[in-house]
TORMARDO-984106 format. One record per residue: residue in one letter; x, y, z of N, C-alpha, C in turn. Coordinates in steps of 0.1 Angstrom, whole numbers, padded with zeros to 4 digits, always signed. Each point is the difference from the previous one (the first is absolute). Example, Ala and Ser with C-alpha at 12.3 -4.5 7.8 and 13.67 -1.06 7.14 Angstrom:
2
A+0132-0057+0078-0009+0012+0000+0009+0012+0000/S-0004+0011-0007+0009+0011+0000-0008+0011+0008/
REM end
This chain:
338
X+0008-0012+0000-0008+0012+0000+0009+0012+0000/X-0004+0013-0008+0010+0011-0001-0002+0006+0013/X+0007+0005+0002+0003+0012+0013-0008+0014-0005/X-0003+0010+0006-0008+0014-0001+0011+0007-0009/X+0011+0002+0004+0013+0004-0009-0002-0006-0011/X+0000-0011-0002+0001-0005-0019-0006+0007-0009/X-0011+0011+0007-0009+0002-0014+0002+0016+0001/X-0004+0003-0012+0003+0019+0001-0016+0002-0009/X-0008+0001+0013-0014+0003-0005-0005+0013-0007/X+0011+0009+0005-0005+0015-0003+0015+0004-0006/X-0003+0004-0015+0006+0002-0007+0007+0018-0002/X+0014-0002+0002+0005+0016+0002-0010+0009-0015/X+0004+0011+0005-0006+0010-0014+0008-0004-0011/X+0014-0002+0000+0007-0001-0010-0005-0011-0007/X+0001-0008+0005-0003-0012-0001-0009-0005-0011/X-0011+0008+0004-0016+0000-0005+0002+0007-0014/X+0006+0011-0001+0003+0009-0009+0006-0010-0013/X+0014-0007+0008+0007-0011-0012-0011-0009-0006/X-0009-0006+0007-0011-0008-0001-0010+0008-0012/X+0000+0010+0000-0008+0002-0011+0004+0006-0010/X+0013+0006+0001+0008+0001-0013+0001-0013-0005/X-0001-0014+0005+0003-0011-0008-0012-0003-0004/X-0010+0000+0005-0014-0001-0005+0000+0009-0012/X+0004+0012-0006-0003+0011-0008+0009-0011-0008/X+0019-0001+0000+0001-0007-0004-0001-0011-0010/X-0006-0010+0005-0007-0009+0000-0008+0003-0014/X-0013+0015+0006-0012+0000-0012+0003+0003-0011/X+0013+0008+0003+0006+0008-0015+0009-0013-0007/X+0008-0007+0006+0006-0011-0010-0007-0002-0015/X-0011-0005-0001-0007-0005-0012+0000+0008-0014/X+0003+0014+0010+0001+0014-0011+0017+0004-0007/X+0006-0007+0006+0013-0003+0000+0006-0008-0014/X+0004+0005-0009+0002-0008-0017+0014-0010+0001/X-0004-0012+0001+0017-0008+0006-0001-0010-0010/X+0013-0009-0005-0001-0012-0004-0011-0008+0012/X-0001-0014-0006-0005-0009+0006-0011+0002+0013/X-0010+0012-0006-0004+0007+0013-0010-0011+0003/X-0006-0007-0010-0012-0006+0007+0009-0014+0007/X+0009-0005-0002+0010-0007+0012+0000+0004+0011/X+0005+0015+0000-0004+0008+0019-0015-0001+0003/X-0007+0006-0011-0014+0003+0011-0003-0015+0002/X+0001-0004-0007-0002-0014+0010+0006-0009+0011/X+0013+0001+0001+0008+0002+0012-0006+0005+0011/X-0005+0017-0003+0003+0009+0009-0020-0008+0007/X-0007-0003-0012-0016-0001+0004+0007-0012+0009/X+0007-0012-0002+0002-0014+0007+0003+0009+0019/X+0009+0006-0002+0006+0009+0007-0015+0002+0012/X-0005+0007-0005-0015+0011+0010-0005-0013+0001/X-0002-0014-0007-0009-0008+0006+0006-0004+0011/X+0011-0007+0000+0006-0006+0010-0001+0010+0014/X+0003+0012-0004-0002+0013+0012-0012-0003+0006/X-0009+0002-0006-0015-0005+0003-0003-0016+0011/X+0008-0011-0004+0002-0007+0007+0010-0003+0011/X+0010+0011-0002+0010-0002+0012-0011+0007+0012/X-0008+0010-0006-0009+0012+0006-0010-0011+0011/X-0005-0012-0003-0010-0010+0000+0006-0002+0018/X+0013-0007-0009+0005-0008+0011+0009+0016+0017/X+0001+0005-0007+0003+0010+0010-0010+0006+0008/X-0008-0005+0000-0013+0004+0010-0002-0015+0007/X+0005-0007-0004+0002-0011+0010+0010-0005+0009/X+0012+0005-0008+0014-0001+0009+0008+0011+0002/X-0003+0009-0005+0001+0015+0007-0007+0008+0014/X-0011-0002-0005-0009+0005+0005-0004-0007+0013/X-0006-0012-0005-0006-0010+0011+0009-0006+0005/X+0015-0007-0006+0011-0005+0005-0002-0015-0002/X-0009+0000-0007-0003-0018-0006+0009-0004-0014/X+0010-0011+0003+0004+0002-0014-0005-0017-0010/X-0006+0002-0009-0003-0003-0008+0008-0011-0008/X+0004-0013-0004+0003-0004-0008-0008-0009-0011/X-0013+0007+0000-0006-0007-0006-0014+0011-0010/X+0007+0010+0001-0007+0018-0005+0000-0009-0017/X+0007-0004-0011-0004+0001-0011-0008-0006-0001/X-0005-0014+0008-0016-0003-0003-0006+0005-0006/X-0008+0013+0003-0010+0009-0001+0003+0008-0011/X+0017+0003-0001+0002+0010-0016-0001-0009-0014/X+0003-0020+0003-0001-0006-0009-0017-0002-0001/X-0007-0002+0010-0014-0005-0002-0009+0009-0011/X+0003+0015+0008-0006+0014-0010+0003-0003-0014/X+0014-0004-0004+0001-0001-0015-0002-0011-0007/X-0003-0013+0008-0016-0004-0005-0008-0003+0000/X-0009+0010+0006-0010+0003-0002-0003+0007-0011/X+0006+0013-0006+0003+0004-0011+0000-0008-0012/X+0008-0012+0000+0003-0010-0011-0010-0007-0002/X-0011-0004+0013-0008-0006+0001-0015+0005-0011/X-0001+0013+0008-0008+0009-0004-0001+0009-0015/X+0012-0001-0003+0002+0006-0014-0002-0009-0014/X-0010+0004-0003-0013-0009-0011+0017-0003-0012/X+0002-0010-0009+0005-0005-0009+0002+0012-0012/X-0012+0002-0002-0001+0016-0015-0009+0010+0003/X+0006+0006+0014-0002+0012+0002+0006+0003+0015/X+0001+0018+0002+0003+0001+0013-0010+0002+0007/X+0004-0002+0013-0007+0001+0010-0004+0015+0010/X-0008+0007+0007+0001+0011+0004+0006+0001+0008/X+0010+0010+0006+0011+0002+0009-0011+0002+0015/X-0010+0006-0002-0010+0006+0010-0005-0008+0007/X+0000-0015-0004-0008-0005+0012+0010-0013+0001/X+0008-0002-0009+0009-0010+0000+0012+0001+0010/X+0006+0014+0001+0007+0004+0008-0006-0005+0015/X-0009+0010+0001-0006+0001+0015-0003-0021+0005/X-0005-0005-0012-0001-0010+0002+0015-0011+0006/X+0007-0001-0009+0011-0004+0002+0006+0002+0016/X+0002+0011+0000+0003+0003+0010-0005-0002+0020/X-0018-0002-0008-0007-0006+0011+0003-0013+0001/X+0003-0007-0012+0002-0015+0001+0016-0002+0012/X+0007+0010-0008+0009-0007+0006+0000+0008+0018/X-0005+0011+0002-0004+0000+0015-0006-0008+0010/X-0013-0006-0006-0006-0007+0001+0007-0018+0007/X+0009-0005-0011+0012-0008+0004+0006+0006+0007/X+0006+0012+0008+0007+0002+0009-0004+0001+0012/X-0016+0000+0000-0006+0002+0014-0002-0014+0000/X-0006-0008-0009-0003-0016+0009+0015-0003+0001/X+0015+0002-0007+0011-0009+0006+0003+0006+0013/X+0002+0018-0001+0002+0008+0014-0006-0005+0016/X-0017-0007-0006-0002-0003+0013+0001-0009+0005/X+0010-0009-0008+0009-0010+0015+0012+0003-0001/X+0007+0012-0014+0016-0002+0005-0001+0019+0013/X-0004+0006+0004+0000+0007+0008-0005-0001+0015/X-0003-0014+0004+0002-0011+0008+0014+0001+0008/X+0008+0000-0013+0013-0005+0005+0012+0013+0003/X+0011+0002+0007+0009+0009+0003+0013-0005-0004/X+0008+0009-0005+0016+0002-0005+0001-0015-0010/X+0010-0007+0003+0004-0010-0013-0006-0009-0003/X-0012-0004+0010-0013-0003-0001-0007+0004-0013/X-0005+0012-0001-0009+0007-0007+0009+0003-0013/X+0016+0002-0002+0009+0002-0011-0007-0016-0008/X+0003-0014+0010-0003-0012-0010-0010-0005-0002/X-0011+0008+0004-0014-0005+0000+0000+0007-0010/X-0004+0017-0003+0005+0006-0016+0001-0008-0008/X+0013-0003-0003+0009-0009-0009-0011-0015-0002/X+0000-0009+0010-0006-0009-0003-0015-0003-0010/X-0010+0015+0005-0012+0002-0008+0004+0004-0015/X+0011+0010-0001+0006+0006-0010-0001-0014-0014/X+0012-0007+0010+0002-0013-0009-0006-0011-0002/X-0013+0001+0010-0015-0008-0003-0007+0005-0017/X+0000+0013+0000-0009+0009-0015+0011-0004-0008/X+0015+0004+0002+0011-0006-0008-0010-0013-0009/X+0006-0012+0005-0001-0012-0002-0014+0001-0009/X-0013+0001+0011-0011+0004-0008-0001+0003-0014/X+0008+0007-0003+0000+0005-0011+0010-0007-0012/X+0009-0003+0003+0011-0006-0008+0000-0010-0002/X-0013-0012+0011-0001-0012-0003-0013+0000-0010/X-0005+0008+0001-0017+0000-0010+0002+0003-0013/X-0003-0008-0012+0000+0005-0010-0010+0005-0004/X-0011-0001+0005-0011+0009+0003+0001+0017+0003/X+0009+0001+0008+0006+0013+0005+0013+0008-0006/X+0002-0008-0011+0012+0005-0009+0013-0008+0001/X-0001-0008+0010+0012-0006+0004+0011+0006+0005/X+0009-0006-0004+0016+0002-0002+0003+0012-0007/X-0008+0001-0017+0003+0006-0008-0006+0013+0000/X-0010+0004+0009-0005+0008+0003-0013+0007-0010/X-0005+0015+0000-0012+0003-0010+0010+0013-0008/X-0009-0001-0011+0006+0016-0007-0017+0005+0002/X+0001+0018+0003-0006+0009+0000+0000+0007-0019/X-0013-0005-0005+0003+0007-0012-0004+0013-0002/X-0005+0007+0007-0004+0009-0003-0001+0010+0014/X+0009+0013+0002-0004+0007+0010-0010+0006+0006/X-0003+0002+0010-0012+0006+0003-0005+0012-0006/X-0010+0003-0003-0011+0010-0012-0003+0009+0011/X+0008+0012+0003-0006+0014+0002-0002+0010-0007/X-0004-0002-0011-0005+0008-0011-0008+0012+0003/X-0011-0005+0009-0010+0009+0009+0005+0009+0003/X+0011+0003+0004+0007+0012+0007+0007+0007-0011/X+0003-0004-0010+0011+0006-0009+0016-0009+0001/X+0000-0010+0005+0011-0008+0002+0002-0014-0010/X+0014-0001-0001-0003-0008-0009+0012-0009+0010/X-0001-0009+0005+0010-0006+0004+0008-0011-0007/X-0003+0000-0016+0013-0007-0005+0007+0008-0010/X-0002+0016+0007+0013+0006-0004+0010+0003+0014/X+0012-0003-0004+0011+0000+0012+0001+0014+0011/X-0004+0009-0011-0003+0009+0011-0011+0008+0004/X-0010-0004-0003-0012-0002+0006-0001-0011+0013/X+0010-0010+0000-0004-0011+0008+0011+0007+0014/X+0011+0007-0007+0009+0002+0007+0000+0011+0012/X-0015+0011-0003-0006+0008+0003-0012-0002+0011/X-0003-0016-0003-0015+0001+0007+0010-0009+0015/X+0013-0009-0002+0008-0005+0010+0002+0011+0007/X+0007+0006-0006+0009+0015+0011-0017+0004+0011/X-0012+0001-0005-0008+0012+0003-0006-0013+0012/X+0000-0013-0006-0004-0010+0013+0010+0001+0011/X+0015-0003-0002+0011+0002+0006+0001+0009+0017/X-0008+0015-0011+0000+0013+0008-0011-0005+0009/X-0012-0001-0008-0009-0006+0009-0002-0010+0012/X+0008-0007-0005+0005-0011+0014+0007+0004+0009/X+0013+0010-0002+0004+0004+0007-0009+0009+0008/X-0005+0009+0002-0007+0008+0003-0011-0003+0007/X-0009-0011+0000-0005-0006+0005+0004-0009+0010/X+0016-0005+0000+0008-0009+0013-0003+0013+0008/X+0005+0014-0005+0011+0008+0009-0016+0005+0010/X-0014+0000-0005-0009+0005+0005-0004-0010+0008/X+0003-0010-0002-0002-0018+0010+0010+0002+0016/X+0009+0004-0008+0016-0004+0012-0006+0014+0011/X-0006+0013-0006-0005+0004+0009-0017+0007+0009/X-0003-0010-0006-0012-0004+0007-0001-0009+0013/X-0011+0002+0007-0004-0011+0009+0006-0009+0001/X-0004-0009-0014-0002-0013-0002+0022-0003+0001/X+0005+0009-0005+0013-0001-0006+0005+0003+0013/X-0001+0008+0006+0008+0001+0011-0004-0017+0013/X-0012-0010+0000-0001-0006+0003+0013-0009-0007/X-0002+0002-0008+0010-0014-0008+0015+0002+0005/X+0004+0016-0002+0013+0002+0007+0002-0005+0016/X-0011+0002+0008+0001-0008+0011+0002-0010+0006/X-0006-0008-0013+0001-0017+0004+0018+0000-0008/X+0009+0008-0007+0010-0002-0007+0009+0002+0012/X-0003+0008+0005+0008+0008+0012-0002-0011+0015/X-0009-0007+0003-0003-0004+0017-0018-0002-0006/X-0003-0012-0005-0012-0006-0003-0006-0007+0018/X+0008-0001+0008-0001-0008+0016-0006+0016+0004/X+0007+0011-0001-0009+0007+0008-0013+0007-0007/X+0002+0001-0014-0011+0006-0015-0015-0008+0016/X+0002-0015+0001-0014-0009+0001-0002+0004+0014/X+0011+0002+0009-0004+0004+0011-0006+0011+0002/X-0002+0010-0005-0006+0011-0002-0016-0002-0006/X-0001-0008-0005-0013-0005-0006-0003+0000-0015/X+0013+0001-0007-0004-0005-0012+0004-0015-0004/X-0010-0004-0011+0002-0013-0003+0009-0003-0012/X+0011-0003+0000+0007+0003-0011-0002-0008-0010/X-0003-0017+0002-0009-0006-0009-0003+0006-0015/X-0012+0007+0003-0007+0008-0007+0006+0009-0012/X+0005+0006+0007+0012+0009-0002+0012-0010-0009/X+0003-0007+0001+0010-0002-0005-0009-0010-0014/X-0010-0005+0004-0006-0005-0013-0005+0010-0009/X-0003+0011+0002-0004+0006-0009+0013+0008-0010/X+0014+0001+0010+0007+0008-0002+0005-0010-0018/X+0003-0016+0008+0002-0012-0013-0007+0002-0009/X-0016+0001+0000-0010-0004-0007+0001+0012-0013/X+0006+0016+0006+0001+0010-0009+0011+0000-0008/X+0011-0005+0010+0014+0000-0009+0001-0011-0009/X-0010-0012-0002-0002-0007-0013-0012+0003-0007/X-0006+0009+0003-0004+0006-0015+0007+0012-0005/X+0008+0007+0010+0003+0008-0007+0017-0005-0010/X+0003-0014+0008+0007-0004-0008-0004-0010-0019/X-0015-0001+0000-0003-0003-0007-0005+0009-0008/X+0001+0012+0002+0002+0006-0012+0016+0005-0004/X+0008-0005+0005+0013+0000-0007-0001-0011-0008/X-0005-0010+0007-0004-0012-0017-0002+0001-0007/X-0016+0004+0001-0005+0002-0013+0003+0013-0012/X+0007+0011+0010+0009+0005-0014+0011-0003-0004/X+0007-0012+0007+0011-0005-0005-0002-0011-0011/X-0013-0008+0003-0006-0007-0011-0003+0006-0016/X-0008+0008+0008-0003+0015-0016+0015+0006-0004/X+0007+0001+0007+0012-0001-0005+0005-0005-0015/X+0001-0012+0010+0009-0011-0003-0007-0009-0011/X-0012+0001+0003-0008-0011-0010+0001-0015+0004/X+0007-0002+0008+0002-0017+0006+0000+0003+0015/X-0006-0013+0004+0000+0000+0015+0004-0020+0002/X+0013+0001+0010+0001-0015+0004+0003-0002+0012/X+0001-0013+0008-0004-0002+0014+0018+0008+0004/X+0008+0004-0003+0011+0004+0006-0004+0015+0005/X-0009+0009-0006-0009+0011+0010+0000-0004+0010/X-0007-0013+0002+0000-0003+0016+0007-0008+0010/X+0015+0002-0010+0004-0008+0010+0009+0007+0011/X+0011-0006+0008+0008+0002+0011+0011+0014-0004/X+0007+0000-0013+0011+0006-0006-0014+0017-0003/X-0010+0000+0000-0005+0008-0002+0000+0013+0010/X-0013-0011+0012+0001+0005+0014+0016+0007+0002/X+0010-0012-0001+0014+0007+0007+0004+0016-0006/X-0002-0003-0016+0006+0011-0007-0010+0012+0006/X-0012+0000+0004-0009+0012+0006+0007+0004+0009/X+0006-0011+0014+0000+0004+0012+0016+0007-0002/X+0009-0008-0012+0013+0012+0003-0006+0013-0008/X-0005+0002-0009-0005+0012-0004-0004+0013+0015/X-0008-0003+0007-0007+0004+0010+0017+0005+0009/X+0006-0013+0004+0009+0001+0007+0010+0010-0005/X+0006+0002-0013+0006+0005-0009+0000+0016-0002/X-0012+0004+0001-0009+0012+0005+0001+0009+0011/X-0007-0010+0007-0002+0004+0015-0015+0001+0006/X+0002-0010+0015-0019-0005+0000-0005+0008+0007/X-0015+0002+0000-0009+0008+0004-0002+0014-0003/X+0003+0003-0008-0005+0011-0009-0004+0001-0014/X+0001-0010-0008-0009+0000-0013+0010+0006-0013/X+0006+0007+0006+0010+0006-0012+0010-0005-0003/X+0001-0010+0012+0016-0005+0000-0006-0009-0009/X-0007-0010-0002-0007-0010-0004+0002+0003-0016/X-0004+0016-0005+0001+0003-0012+0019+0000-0008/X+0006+0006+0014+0014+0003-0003+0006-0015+0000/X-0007-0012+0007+0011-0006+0000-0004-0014-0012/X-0016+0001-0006+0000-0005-0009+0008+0004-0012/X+0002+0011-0003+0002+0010-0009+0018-0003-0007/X+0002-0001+0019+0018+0000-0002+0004-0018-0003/X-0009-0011+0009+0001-0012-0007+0000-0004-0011/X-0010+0005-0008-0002-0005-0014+0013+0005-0007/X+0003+0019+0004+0007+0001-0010+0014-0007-0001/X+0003-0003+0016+0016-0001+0003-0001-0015-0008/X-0009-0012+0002+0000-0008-0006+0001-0001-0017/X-0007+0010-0006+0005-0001-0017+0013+0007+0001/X+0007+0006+0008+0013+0008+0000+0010-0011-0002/X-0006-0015+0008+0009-0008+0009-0001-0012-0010/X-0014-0007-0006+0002-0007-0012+0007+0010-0008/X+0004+0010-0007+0004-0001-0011+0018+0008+0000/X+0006-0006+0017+0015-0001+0001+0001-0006-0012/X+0018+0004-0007+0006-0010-0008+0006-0007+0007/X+0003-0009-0009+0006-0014+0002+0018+0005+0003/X+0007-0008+0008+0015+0004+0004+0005-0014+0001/X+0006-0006-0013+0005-0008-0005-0014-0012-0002/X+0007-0006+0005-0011-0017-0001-0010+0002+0014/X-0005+0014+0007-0006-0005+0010-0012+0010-0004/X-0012-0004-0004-0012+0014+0007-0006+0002+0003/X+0007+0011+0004-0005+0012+0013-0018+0004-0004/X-0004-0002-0011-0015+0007+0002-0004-0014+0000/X+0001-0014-0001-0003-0011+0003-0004+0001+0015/X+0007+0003+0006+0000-0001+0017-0007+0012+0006/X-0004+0004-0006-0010+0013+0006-0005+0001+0014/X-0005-0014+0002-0002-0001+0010+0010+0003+0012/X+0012-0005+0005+0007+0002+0002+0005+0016+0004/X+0000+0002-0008+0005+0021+0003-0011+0004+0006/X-0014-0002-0006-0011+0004+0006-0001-0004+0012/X+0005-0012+0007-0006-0003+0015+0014+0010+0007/X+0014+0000-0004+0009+0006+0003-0007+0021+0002/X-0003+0002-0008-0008+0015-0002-0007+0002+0013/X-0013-0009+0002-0008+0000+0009+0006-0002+0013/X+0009-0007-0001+0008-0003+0019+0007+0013-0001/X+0003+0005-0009+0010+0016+0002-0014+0009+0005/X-0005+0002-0006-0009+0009+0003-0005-0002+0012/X-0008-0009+0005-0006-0006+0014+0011+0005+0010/X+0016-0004-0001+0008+0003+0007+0001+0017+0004/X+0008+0010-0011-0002+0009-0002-0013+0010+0003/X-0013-0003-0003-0016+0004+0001-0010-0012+0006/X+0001+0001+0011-0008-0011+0010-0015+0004-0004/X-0002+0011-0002-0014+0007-0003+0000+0005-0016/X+0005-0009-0005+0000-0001-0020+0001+0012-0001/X+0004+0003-0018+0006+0008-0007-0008+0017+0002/X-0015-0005+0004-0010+0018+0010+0012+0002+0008/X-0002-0009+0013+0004+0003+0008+0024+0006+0000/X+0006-0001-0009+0008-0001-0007-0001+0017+0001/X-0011+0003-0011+0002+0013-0008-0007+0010+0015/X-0006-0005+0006-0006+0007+0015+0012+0005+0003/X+0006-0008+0007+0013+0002+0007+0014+0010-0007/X-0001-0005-0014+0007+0012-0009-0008+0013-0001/X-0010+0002+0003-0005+0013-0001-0003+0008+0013/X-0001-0010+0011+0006+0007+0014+0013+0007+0003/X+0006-0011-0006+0019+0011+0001+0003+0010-0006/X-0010-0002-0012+0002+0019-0012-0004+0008+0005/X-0016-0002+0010-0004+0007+0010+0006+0008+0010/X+0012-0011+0003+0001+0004+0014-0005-0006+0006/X-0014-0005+0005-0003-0013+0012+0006-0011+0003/X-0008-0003+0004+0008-0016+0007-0012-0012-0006/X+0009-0010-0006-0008-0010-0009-0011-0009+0007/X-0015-0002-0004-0007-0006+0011+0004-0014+0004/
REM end
């Protein structure tokens, strides 16, 4: 469980300021004339989805201090349902497919939530994991279900109704960023509400949260039940994405890559969640495409540098790469770092 220190809930001015110059950023890229641009915007849209789901799981192990090994369940189930739902020769409407998807996969997170929030600390990490790799299986063994080989999405979701067209790259790349914002903004109005500040309590001392007379139970089921839908809609626009959806969405390597993302960042604030999906993905295509130095390569082993990266940083920024830039912008100040 994090300590009250681990999280930097209230974000300096500066801070906030950098945060939306990258958001502006961000909107302006598409307008930007580059080689190979529809390569980035799609990068950068892969980019805001995953944010979106580091975002999921950081109101669970940020926030609440529950950590999760079993969060991409819910981001693979959403995408398909998508696959499910999207008729053969024609698209489907974004307006009720969305909201749907997303109920489905909340929906799975409150019936699994209500026996794995039952359980406390490495308990509750393998109970996660074991339901995770129950839908796993489910899915991979059914040929019914797509199998192994998984579904293709042929056709993106139809918001026409609005003036959108989402199988142009940046139309699609426009309506991610604007969900993105949205989710964000809706954690940060969560984390300080009521409801959000209960969650920090049970993160902080959950023995005294109940002695006081709340039931954290409740609380902590609902906190699950939201963070997999809101991680199902990282699915299902990762599905509309992607156009294929296979049981590896939901597997173990998924969950993990969320929780260093989160960690990478910095937990309990929602931004870190954005900053540290943002810097994963990229440092990763940085790191596949090392050259080769003699007969050994170096972008073969990616993995490798990348787990090396993350133990630097952890070491270096206990409170991820926010917390990092906090502390650099307290000394420019003049203060003392929180």
């Amino acid at each position: 469980m994090s300590s009250p220190k681990a999280t930097l809930e209230k974000l300096p001015r500066a801070m906030q300021v950098l945060l939306g110059l990258g958001a502006v950023a961000l909107a302006a890229f598409p307008l930007i004339p580059l080689e190979a641009s529809d390569f980035y915007l799609q990068m950068l849209t892969q980019m805001m989805i995953l944010a979106i789901f580091a975002m999921s799981l950081d109101l669970l192990q940020g926030v609440t201090g529950l950590v999760s090994l079993g969060h991409a369940a819910y981001f693979g189930l959403a995408g398909y349902a998508l696959a499910f739902l999207t008729p053969a020769d024609t698209p489907i409407s974004l307006w009720w497919s969305l909201p749907l998807a997303a109920a489905g996969a909340g929906l799975a997170a409150l019936v699994i939530g209500f026996f794995v929030v039952r359980t406390h600390g490495i308990y509750f990490i393998m109970v996660t994991m074991a339901f995770a790799q129950m839908v796993f299986f489910l899915f991979f063994d059914n040929k019914a279900l797509g199998g192994s080989d998984g579904l293709y999405v042929n056709f993106r979701p139809d918001a026409t109704a609005l003036g959108i067209d989402l199988e142009n790259k940046a139309h699609f790349f426009y309506f991610t960023l604007a969900v993105m914002v949205g989710v964000y903004l809706f954690l940060r109005r969560v984390l300080f509400s009521p409801f959000g500040r209960v969650l920090a309590g049970i993160r902080v001392n959950e023995h005294r949260l109940r002695a006081v007379g709340y039931g954290s139970f409740g609380y902590k089921l609902a906190a699950f039940t939201l963070a997999g839908a809101l991680a199902g809609v990282a699915g299902y626009l990762w599905a509309a994405q992607t156009g294929f959806v296979n049981p590896e969405l939901m597997g173990f390597h998924m969950s993990a890559h969320a929780i260093m993302m989160v960690i990478l960042g910095g937990m309990g604030n929602f931004a870190g969640a954005i900053i540290g999906a943002f810097t994963f993905e990229y440092v990763m295509h940085v790191l596949k495409d090392l050259p080769a130095i003699g007969d050994f390569d170096t972008g073969k082993h990616w993995q490798l540098w990348m787990g090396s990266f993350i133990v630097l940083v952890v070491i270096v920024a206990p409170r991820g790469l926010l917390g990092l830039g906090d502390k650099f912008l307290n000394r420019r100040q003049g203060g003392e770092p929180k």
